[in-house]
C-alpha angles and dihedrals in degrees: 000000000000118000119252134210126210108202120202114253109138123108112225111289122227113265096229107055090070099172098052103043143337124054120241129198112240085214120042134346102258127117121259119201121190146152119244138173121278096230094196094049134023122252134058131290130197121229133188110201156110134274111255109256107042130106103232120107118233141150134222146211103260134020126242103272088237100029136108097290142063112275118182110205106202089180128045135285130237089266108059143336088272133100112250120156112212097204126133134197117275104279108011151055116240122170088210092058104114092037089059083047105052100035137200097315131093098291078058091051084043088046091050101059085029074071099041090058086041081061102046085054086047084057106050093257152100092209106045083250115145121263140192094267145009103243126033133274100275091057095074094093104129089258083146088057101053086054093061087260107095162347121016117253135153109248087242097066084076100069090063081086084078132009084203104042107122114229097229102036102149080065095041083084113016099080086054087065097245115158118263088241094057084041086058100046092046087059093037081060095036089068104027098132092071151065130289089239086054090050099060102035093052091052088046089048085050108048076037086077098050103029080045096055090044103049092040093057088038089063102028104043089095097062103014118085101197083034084056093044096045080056089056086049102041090050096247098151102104092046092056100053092046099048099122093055102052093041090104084043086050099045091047091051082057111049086053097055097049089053080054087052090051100048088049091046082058104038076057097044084050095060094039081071114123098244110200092081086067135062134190089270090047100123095222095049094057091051093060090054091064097040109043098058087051090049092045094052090042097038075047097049090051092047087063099044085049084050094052087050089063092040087054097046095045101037129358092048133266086273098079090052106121114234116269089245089076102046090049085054086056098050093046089060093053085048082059095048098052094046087065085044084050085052094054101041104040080050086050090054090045095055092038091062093040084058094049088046086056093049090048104050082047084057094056085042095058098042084060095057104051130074111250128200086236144348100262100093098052092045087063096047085061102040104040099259089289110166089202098034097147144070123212097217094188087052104027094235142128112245125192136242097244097060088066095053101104098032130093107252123210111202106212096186114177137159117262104264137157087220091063102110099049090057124111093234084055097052094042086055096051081048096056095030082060090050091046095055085055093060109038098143096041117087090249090069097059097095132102122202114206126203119227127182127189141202131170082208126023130210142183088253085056090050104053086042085057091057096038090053090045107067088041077073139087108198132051133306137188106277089236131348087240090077089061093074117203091264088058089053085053088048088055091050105040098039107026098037098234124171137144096331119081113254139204118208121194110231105190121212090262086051099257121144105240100173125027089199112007089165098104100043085052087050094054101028106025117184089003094074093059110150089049088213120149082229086054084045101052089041086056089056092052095050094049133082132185106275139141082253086071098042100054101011093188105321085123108045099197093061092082091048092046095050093047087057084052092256123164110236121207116196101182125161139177134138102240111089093201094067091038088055081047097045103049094040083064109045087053093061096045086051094051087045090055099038104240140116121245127197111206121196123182111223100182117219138281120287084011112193104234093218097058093035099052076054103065086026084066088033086058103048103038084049084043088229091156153311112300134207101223118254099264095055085045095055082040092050096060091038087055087044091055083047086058093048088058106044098041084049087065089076119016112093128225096245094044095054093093088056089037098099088186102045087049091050087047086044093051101042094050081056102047082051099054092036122097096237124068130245148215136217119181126189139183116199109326107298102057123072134160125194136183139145115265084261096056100036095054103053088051095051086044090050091052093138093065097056099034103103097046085056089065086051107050105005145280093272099035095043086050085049098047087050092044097055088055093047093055088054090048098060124100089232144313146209125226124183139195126197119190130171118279093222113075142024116352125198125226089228152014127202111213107249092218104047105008099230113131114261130237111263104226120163119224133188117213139192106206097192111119 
């Protein structure tokens, strides 16, 4: 080891305040001068100075290196090659203190990878690689263990560190009237081979012996013959008979040892750290390297002045105990001290469990991204393991998760919300579940949709709505929300983009993930969609044209019969009665002058207000305007219309819309709905199909008589289209407006159905309550 010089830099210290500064002799008040052993170097320094427990002021040559004044180290200290004072501020313990010394400058730049090697050494390492453990081998010794927070050894192990190592070494010295500081070095030096937490601990085992004897015939001498005799023995007389007197001193003495205890229990916990999440640049880890030197030589230095207490009391006379005021000082500095340790460790802990966080949610990542056998493992990634994850909501029973291990899963993860059950997700999802029981032997049927609700905090109120939710459902839950940890949640996030709107992810029977949100092409196309895969999804599309099939699809049952009679069929919507009484009146009479017979259906608008909309659906009826689809397939024909939107989206791009006959029909029909007037779309079989805003469409149907013989030219529906068309050149100018969710995939862009150009893109916020 390098030798180190301590140059004298301190101004004389008060010779009262013994713990934080000057020496004191426990026998007299002269000056002592001897030569002692550097013990973080290696050749011999001079001191000036006073034993510890006297009452004479003095001064000496050097400062404790992590004392109250300035110390400058030319050589190295006991951590690394490079130059690193160890000196606080007077008074307290700060981790930051030799930054604040030595500045901004160079010796800052050299302090700051002085650390950086102090913290390679901290981990185990040369390279600031991560190692097995944060301190070295020999600090293994089961330390953690002797403070109540660890592994069993006998206390006599500890002296293995060194054969020669004296069991009570504080008192070794201090009888012979050395300094604290050169006590604290010695041992410092003694015990320079090994870590900062050994240190400590071997000096606490040590001072553990004497301070042990002392407090257990203290308290047991009244009752306890051979406690009674040891006090004879050990010349406790006087004590006793003063003990009401020293109780403050006592007490004092106490409190300051168990802060000694505290500071050694973290200085433990710190290097029983796993290490391998750190390395030598790791913030907190530097910290501690300029904190933990400064915590062992205080947490040391106590441990002498405790030890001079007992020496005094047992055999130099009560008078040479210091006041209580002093050791409490003391002990407020090691306070101090541990609440820095607290800091760093509690922020260690933090990061640690960040990185396992981190390893965890990659975990979950990888599980994602390779072909199972089956879909059990990464059912329990996802579930926490549990045998019995799930919750069969129809028969009120726990399944487990093996009998869904060769079955397609369907993930409905929502927020856990009161309004669950009035969603459109919610109601797709009762549509198909009703198909599915229907099927149950046919392929289609071997499917099973979980529910899977989410909080980032969860209450009792959440967890009797989540019961409450639950046995409004037909399919499966999560047995309990305890089993989506927090990192799931993230996963769900990060990876499958959910937010606020309910999702449903496609698990197949291998565990891949085959849709990241199958819930719209179960809403257009149900049962037909089975096995809810994106390639299931795109072959659908292709397979798909813009017909009045797609557009009802079913909703109202008596379309495929009339088509099939050669009836026209009229689905027109809007929300003001006065152009619907107008509208239908027309078309009726256009129909009687062409001979043919004309269906018509109202169909409401988007985002329809139930309150308006069950009011033209009664004013409909009782005037006998038209047929009606009731309010709730209304509210389902625009929400299979937005599906649509969405799927279709998928893959449809941006330049091939305008060629795309069934994303401009989706498009239109989205803008006649969010528009204020109302529309009209007629239709004859499955290949012929007329569309036009209320304004338009009406003024066609009202200018029959222009457009009449080319009808019976080309056709009812062909020759309405073809007028339409130059109607629409023909106006001044027109608005047309789409409203889309505000939740989901938004285009860049959006051509105008009617004219082509591309539309303004405005945002608008909306309350939908009546």
């Amino acid at each position: 080891m390098d030798t180190t010089n301590l140059t004298a830099a301190a101004t004389p210290l008060s010779a009262t305040n013994t713990l934080g500064a000057a020496p004191i002799t426990p026998l007299g008040g002269s000056t002592t001068s001897y030569s002692a052993t550097a013990p973080l170097g290696g050749s011999t320094t001079s001191y000036s100075g006073t034993t510890p427990l006297g009452r004479s002021t003095t001064s000496y040559s050097g400062t404790t290196p992590l004392g109250g004044s300035t110390t400058s180290y030319p050589a190295t200290t006991p951590l690394a090659a490079t130059s690193s004072p160890l000196t606080t501020g007077t008074g307290t313990a700060g981790f930051g203190a030799a930054q604040k010394i030595l500045g901004s400058g160079p010796a800052a730049s050299m302090l700051a990878k002085g650390d950086q090697a102090l913290a390679a050494r901290f981990l185990g390492t040369s390279d600031g690689k991560s190692a097995r453990s944060i301190g070295d081998s020999r600090s293994s010794v089961s330390a953690a263990r002797l403070l109540g927070s660890g592994r069993p050894v006998a206390s006599k192990t500890l002296w293995k560190f060194h054969p020669g190592l004296p069991v009570q070494f504080p008192v070794s010295k201090c009888s012979a009237g050395v300094d604290v500081h050169t006590i604290v070095m010695d041992i410092l030096h003694l015990t320079k081979h090994y870590s900062w937490e050994s240190k400590v601990v071997l000096a606490l085992v040590s001072f553990a012996v004497t301070f042990g004897e002392f407090r257990i015939v203290l308290q047991q001498h009244p009752t306890n013959p051979l406690a009674k005799a040891v006090a004879l023995l050990k010349q406790l007389p006087e004590v006793l008979e003063h003990a009401a007197a020293l109780k403050p001193k006592l007490d004092a003495l106490y409190t300051l040892i168990k802060e000694i205890i505290d500071v050694t229990k973290k200085i433990v916990e710190f290097y029983d750290l796993p290490r391998d999440y750190f390395t030598s640049e790791s913030p907190d880890i530097l910290a501690a390297v300029s904190h933990i030197p400064t915590a062992v030589y205080w947490s040391i230095r106590s441990i002498v002045v405790s030890a001079t207490q007992i020496l005094s009391l047992t055999g130099m006379g009560i008078e040479y105990l210091t006041e209580p005021w002093e050791l409490s000082s003391l002990a407020h500095k090691l306070n101090n001290i541990k609440g820095h340790l607290v800091d760093i460790i509690e922020r260690c802990y933090k990061y640690i469990e960040r990185k396992r966080d981190d390893e965890a949610f990659e975990l979950i990542v990888r599980t994602f991204t390779i072909t199972h056998i089956d879909n059990s493992k990464p059912l329990r990634v996802l579930f926490k393991d549990d045998p019995q994850a799930f919750y069969d909501c129809y028969n009120k029973r726990r399944i487990a998760t093996e009998d869904l291990r060769r079955k397609v899963v369907a993930l409905f993860i929502t927020e856990i919300d009161p309004e669950l059950t009035r969603t459109g997700e919610f109601a797709i999802l009762q549509q198909i579940y009703m198909e599915k029981r229907h099927s149950m032997t046919r392929s289609e049927g071997q499917y099973e949709v979980i529910w899977v609700p989410v909080a980032d905090i969860w209450t009792e109120d959440k967890y009797k709505l989540f019961e409450s939710l639950r046995n409004q459902m037909d399919w499966y839950s999560v047995h309990h929300p305890s089993l989506v940890s927090p990192l799931v949640l993230r996963f769900f996030r990060e990876k499958w983009n959910f937010s606020k709107k309910p999702l449903v992810v496609v698990m197949d029977n291998q565990g891949r993930i085959t849709h990241d949100n199958a819930v719209h092409m179960m809403c257009i196309w149900g049962g037909q969609s089975y096995p809810f895969t994106i390639n299931r999804e795109k072959l659908l599309w292709d397979e798909t044209s813009w017909t009045i099939d797609l557009l009802a699809d079913g909703l109202e049952p008596n379309i495929a019969t009339w088509l099939s009679e050669g009836r026209f069929v009229c689905l027109y919507g809007g929300d003001e009665i006065e152009w619907i009484r107008k509208f239908t009146r027309i078309a009726k009479d256009v129909a009687r002058e062409s001979g043919i017979t004309l269906e018509l259906v109202y169909v409401g608008k988007n985002k329809p207000k139930e309150r308006i909309t069950r009011n033209i659906i009664d004013s409909i009826t009782k005037e006998n305007l038209s047929r009606t689809l009731d309010w709730n397939l209304i509210w389902y024909f625009w929400l299979r219309l937005e599906s649509m939107w969405h799927s279709k989206g998928r893959y449809t791009n941006q330049e091939n819309v305008k060629n795309d006959l069934v994303m401009q029909g989706i498009i239109a029909m989205l803008s006649y709905g969010s528009s204020s007037q109302g529309f009209a779309v007629i239709t004859r079989g499955y290949s012929e199909m007329v569309k036009g805003s209320g304004e338009h469409m009406f003024k066609g149907l009202a200018e029959h008589g222009r457009w009449r013989t080319r009808e019976n030219e080309i056709g009812f529906v062909a020759a309405l289209d073809e007028y339409l068309r130059q109607i629409h050149l023909e106006a001044p100018h027109h608005c047309t407006s789409l409203i889309l969710p505000g939740i989901g995939a938004m285009p860049d862009a959006v051509a105008c159905a009617e004219c082509g150009r591309l539309m303004e893109r405005f945002t608008m916020f909306r309350c939908c309550l009546d």
